[in-house]
N, C-alpha and C positions, 0 to 999 in steps of 0.2 A: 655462438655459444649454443648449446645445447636447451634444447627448449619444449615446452608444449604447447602446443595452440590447437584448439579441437572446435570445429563450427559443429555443434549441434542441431537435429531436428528433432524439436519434442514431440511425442506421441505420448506414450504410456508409460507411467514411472515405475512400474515393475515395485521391485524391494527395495529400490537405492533407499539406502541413505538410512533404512529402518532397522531397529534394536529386534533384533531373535524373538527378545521374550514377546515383545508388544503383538511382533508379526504372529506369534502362535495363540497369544491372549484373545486375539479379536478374531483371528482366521473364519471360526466360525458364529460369526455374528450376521444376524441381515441388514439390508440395509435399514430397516426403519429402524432395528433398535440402535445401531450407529445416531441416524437421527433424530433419537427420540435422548440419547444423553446430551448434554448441558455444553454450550459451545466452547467455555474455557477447559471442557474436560477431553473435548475432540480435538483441540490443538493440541494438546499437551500429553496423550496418551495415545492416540490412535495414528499407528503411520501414514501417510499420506498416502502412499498405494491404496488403502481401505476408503480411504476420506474420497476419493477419485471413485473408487467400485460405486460408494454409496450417490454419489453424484448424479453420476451416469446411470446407476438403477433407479432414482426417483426422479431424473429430468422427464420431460415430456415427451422426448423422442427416446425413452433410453433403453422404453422395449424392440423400438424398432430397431436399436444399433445391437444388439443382444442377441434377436436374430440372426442380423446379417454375420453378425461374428460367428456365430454355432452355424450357418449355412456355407461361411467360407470354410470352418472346417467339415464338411461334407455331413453335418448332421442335417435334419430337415427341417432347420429351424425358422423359415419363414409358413410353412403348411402345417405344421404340429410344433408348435412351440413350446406346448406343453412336456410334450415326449422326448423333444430333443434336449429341454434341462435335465430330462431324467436319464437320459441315455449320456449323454457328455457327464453330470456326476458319478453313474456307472463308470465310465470310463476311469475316474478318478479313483475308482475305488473307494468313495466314500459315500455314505449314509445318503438314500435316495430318498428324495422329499418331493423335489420338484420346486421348492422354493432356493434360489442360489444367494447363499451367501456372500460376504464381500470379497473373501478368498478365493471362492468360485470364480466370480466375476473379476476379480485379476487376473485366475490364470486364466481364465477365458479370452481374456484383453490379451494377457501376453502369448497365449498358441494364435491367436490370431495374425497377428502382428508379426510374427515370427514365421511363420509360414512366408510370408512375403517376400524374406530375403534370399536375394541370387545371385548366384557368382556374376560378377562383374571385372571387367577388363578395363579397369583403372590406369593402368601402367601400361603407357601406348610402347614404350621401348624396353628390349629385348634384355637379356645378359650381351655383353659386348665388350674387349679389351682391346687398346692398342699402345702402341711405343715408337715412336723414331728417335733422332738426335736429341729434340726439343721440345717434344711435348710429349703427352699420355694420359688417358681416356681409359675409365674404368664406368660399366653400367652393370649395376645387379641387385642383391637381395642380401642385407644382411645376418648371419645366421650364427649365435651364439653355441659354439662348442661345449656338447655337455649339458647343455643348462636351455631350459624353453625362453624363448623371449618373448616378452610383452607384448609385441609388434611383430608378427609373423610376416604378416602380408606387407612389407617396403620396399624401398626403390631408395636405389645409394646411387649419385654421382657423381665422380671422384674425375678431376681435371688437374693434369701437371704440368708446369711451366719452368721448363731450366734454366732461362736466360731469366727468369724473375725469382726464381729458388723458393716459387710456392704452390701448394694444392689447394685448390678450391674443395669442398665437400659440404655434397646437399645431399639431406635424407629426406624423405617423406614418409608416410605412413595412412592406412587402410586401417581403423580400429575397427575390431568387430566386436559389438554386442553383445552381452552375454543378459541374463536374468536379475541382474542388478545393474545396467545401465539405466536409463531414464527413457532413453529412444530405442526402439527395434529399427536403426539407423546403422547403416554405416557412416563412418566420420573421415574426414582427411586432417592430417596433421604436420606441421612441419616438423620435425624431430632435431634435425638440428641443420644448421647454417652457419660453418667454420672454414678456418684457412692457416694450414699447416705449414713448416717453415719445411723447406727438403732439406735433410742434415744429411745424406748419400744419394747419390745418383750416379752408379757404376752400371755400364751395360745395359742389361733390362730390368736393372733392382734399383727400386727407391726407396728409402725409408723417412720418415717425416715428421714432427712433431707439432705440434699445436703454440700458433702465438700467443693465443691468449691462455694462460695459464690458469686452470680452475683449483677451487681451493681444495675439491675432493678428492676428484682422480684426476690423472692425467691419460690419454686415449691415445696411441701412438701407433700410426700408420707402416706396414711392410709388405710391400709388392715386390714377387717374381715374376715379370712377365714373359721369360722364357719357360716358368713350371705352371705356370698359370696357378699360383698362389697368392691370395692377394688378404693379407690379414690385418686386424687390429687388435691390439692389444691394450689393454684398460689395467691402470696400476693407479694406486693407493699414494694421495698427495697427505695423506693423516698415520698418524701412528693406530689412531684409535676412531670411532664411528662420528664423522662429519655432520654438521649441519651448515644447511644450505643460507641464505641471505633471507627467504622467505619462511626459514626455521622448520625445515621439512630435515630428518635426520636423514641420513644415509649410511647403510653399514659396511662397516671397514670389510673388503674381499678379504675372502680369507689366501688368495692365489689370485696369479693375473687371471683374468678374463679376458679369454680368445674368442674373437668373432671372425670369422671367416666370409667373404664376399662373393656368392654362389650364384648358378643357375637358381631361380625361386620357384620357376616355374611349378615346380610338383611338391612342391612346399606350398603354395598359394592355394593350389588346388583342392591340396591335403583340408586345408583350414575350410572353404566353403564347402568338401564335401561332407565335412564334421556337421556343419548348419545344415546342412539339406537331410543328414541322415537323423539328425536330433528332429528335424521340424516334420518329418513324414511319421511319426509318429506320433504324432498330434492330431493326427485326421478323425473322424470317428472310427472305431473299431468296427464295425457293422462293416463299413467301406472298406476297410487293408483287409479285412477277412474274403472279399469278393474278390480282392484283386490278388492275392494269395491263391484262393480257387483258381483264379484263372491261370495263373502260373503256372499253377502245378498240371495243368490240363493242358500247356504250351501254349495258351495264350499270349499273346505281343506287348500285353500292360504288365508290368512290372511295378511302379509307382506313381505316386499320387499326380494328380495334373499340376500346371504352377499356377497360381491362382491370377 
């Protein structure tokens, strides 16, 4: 069945999970005044992201990590620590004090932590099809027609057996992070783990359907292996918008939903080089404006180092 299972590493809780208002209410609070209010009024009104800022700004060590954060993003925040809260809130574009509020020291936490992440080669095997009499082998990337999916970066494997009249099919998946996850992590998932009944098998076309019957959609398998087509098709087991056993709704397609099983390769890449273009600008300003100069002078540095 179709599933989620995500191994988490905690780091930094960004904005999960926090209300708009609360996140702008407190944005600009420091930390002492965070803990200078009343602790039934810090659970109950201030997001956890804040409650983390003001932590780490009154722990003992939490000038040191504050530093190192503003020094991995290339301000000078271990030799002038002072200048470098002032220069990194410049960067923000906001009111220069020199004292960081809890806001501050979020986003600080999270360009930090965000910088870190690099494309990685997860997925040891390739795009790859095959077919003879009695078996057939599908390896790639599932890629929703039309519409972005959730899971860019996955690995579909798809095994056919004619003499047993069924498909195995394992997905996995690469979640990527975004500014409301919990971790500046990537995660692995299993996406789903099913086994299709083969309802044709003419020449190089299979078509397939699913034993275990779900109450929402049903997901139905069709491989050309002579056009090197190989698609799924998702259709509507409700008249009207589904709810699952764990009472999570689902909304009724308005049309089938075509996925198609691709090369991912420039599709995977596409997605970490989104992260690397979002995180190089995080650096200090002072720093991309050097390395801009050099550019422009034909210099060989183009961007930031990896940290």
């Amino acid at each position: 069945m179709r599933k989620w299972l995500c191994a988490l590493v905690l780091s930094w809780p960004g904005g999960v999970f926090a209300d708009d208002a609360a996140l702008l209410k407190f944005r600009d609070f420091l930390p002492a005044q965070i803990a200078s209010m009343s602790e039934d009024e810090r659970k109950q009104s201030v997001p956890m992201a804040y409650l983390m800022a003001t932590n780490l700004a009154l722990s003992e060590f939490g000038s040191d990590v504050l530093q190192a954060q503003l020094n991995s993003l290339l301000y000078d925040g271990l030799a002038d620590f002072e200048g470098a809260k002032r220069a990194f809130q410049t960067d923000l574009g906001q009111v220069v004090t020199g004292d960081l509020t809890v806001g501050q020291i979020n986003e600080l936490s999270y360009r930090s932590e965000r910088i870190k992440l690099q494309p990685v080669n997860f997925f040891s095997y390739g795009y790859s099809h095959s077919i003879n009499e009695n078996y057939a082998a599908l390896r790639g990337t599932v890629q929703i027609i039309d519409e972005k999916i959730a899971y860019p970066v996955n690995y579909v494997t798809v095994k056919c057996h004619k003499a047993e009249g069924y498909c195995s099919y394992n997905q996995v998946a690469l979640t990527l992070p975004d500014r409301n996850s919990w971790a500046q992590t990537y995660s692995v998932m299993e996406v789903a783990d099913e086994f299709y009944k083969i309802t044709r098998w003419e020449g190089k076309q299979i078509d397939a359907t699913p034993f275990t019957v779900n109450r929402c959609r049903t997901n139905r398998l069709t491989f050309n292996f002579e056009s090197e087509e190989f698609f799924e098709v998702a259709t509507n087991n409700s008249a009207r918008d589904c709810e699952t056993e764990l009472g999570v709704t689902i909304p009724r397609l308005q049309q089938p939903r075509v996925s198609k099983i691709i090369d991912g390769t420039q599709l995977m890449n596409a997605e970490f080089q989104r992260i690397q273009d979002e995180a190089s600008g995080y650096y200090a300003s002072a720093f991309r404006q050097r390395l801009q100069q050099k550019s422009a002078k034909g210099g060989r540095v183009t961007q930031a180092p990896t940290p």
